[in-house]
C-alpha positions, 0 to 999 in steps of 0.5 A, a space after each residue: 528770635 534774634 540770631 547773635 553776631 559772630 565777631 571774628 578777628 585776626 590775630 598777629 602774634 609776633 616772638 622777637 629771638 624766641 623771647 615772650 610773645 606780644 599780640 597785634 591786631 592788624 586790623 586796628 593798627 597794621 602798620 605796627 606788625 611791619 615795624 618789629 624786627 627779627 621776629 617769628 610770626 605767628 598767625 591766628 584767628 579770635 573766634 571768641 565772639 567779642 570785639 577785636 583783642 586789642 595789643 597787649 603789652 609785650 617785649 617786642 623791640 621796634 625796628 627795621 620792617 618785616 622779612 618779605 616772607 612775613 608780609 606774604 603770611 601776614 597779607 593772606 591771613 588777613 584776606 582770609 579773614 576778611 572772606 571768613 567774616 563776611 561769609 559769617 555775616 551772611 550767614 547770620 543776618 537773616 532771621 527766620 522772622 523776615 517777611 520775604 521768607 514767606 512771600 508767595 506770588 501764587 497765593 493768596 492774597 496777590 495782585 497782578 497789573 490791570 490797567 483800565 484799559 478793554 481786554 480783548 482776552 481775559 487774565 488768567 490766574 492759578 493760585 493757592 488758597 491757603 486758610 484765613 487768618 485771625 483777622 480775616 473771614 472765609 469770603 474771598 475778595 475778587 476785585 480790584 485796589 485803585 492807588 494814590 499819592 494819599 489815602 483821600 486821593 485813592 479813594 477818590 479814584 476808588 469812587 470814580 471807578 465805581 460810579 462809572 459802573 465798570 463792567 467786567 467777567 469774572 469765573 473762578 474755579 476749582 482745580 483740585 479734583 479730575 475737572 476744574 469746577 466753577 465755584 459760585 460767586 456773588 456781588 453787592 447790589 445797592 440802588 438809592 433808597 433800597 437797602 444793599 443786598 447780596 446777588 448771585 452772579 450770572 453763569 456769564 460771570 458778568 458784573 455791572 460794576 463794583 462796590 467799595 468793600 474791605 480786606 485783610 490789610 494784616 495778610 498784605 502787609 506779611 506779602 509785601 504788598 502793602 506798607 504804612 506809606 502806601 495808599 490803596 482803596 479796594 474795590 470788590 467785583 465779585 465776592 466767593 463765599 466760605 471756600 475752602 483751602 485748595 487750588 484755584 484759577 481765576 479768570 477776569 475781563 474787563 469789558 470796554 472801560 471808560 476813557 477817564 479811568 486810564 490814568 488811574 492806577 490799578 491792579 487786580 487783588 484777590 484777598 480775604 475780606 478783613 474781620 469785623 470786629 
């Protein structure tokens, strides 16, 4: 919903020898409130909401400049108003639809720097799991996006990185009861003229390589992690299946990494898999 702009003017009504006031708005014409001559000035604010009064006719005689004590009110009612109107704006800029409200670096989905590089440590990572949305399953993706300057030289890379059968260590947990408990991860096998298959990963949490997989672009997009201009591939290591809301924690290492692939842009993503349609 879309919050209304307040509009707030000053307001300069000057009275020459007590006869009918004119008003001047010292925002679009400043000079002229310096150029009325024995007058009385009285000084307000239009809070109406609508653009600034313009001067309305009146019989204000044009002279001599304004008394020192009339250019002292006049000068501070107009930094008054300045500080007003931009507190207002402030105020009211925002609207509750504004993505950054809702960004959170310790939910799901998130993305941490992983350069190609060998880890002598793993990266450890505690996080949210919040519900899937519309567009997503209950399978966590546990891998890794692989950028570019287009979607084609992305995935290019994205393939480059699978067909060097990159090896890592993934173990997620669960961290909501007394003890931390290790949740069940698997992955993606597939070999030339066999039909893919899901595999269980080993207790070592050891993964022989990845596989181009599919997220939740719309989750993304709401965290700020992705836009219309940027080019990502995901590339899955791992996957944890039908978990539930909680907390978690992530740990991942990758495992000596061929010299090509430290020029490639990467980062550690852990997302929903996006909905089939």
């Amino acid at each position: 919903m879309n919050t209304p702009q307040a509009s707030i003017g000053l307001l300069v009504s000057v009275r020459e020898n007590g006869g009918e006031p004119c008003h001047v708005n010292p925002v679009s014409d400043p000079l002229l409130v310096g150029e009325y001559k024995d007058t009385e000035i009285l000084a307000g604010l239009d809070l109406s909401g609508d653009s600034f009064p313009q001067i309305s006719s009146g019989n204000c005689n044009q002279g001599a400049s304004m008394p020192v004590q009339g250019r002292i009110l006049f000068c501070g009612m107009i930094c008054f108003a300045g500080l007003l109107l931009g507190s207002c704006q402030a105020q009211t800029s925002r609207t509750p639809d504004q993505p950054s409200s809702t960004i959170r670096e310790d939910a799901v989905p998130f993305v941490r720097s992983l350069p190609m590089v060998a880890m002598a440590e793993p990266m450890v990572v505690d996080f949210e799991l919040l519900p899937p949305g519309k567009n997503a399953t209950a399978t966590l993706f546990l891998g890794i996006r692989v950028g570019g300057n287009d979607g084609l030289k992305s995935l290019q890379s994205a393939q480059e990185v699978r067909r060097s059968g990159l090896e890592a260590e993934l173990v997620l947990k669960r961290l909501d009861g007394q003890e931390a408990v290790n949740v069940p991860l698997v992955r993606v096998e597939s070999h030339v003229g066999v039909p893919a298959r899901i595999v269980a990963v080993g207790s070592d949490g050891r993964v022989p390589g990845g596989w181009l997989d599919g997220v939740d672009n719309l989750s993304l997009q709401s965290a700020g992690l992705e836009s219309v201009d940027s080019h990502y591939s995901p590339l899955a290591l791992a996957w944890a299946q039908d978990v539930q809301p909680g907390k978690y924690q992530l740990s991942i290492r990758l495992l000596n990494p061929p010299g090509q692939l430290m020029s490639i842009r990467s980062e550690l993503l852990v997302a929903y898999r996006h909905k089939s349609k």
